[in-house]
N, C-alpha and C positions, 0 to 999 in steps of 0.2 A: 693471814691466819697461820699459825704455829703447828706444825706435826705435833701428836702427844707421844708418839712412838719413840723407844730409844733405838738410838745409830748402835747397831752391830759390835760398834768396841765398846759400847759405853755398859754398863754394868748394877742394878740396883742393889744399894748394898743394907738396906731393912725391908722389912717386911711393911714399914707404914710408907716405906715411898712405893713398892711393890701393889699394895691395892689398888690403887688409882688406876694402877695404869691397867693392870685387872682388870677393870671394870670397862675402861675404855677400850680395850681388847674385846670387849663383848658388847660392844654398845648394839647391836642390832638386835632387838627382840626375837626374831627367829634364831639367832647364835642362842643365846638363853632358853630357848625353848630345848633346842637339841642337848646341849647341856642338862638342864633338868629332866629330860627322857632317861638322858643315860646314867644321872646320878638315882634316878628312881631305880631303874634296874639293877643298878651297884648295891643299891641299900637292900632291895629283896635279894639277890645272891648272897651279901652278907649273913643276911637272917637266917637265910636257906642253909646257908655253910655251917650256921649254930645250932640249927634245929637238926640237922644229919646227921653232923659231925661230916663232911666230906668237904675235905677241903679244898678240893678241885672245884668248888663253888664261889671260893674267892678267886680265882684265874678268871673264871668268869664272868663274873663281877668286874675284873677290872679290863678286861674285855669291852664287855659291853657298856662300860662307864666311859672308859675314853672311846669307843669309835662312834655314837654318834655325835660327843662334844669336835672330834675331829671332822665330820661333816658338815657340821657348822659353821665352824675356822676355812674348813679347805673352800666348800660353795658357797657360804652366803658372807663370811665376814671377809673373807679372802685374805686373812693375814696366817703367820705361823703361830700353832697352840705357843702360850708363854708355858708351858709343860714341857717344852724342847729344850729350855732354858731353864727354867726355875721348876721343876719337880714336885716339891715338898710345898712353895709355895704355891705352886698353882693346884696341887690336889686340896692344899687347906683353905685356898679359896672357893673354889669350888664347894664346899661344904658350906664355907661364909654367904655367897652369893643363892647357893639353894633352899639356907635357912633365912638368911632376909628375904627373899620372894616371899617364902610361905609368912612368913610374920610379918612382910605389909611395910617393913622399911627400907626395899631396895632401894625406892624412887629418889627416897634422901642421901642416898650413898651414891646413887647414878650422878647426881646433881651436881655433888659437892665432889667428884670424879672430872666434870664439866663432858660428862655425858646429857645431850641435849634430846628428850623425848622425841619419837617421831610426832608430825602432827594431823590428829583424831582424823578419823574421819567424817567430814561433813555431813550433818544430820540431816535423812531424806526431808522434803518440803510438806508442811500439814497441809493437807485440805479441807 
């Protein structure tokens, strides 16, 4: 079986080879979950920062947007954020990956990533 990861010199140069690996960067449901916590909070400090005017509400916003996606990466998916690397693209993925959750077509983008679903849990026995 094949690493999907790229080697350290190797370098992605669009943004449609860049998703995949995206995705497979986050293949663990709990990575996605932390991610989505901290995009939720990103999105209320943005609001927050519009509706004050104080714009020390985007700092924290971006605070608290990337550190729980980094607890994710650091303990459960144990690779480096592609944020280290790729910046713009991984914040714009990030937005890609939190608005396909909520609109129900991640699963198809997981797929076609060749991110492989974990599998269900076995349904207790009827009596």
């Amino acid at each position: 079986m094949s690493d999907n990861r790229i080697q350290p010199d190797e370098r992605l140069r669009t943004y449609a080879e860049f998703w995949p690996f995206y995705l497979r960067e986050h293949a663990k449901p709990v990575t996605r979950a932390w991610h989505y916590l901290g995009t939720s909070i990103g999105l209320a400090c943005l609001i927050t920062a519009i509706v004050t005017g104080n714009l020390y509400w985007l700092l924290a916003g971006l605070v608290s947007g990337y550190g729980p996606a980094w607890i994710g990466h650091f303990f459960f998916e144990k690779n480096k954020p592609a944020s280290f690397r790729y910046p713009l693209w991984s914040f714009i993925s990030d937005f890609r990956m939190y608005f396909a959750f909520l609109g129900g077509s991640l699963g198809r983008e997981l797929a076609k990533a060749g991110v492989v679903a974990p599998p269900a849990a076995a349904a207790p026995a009827q009596q």
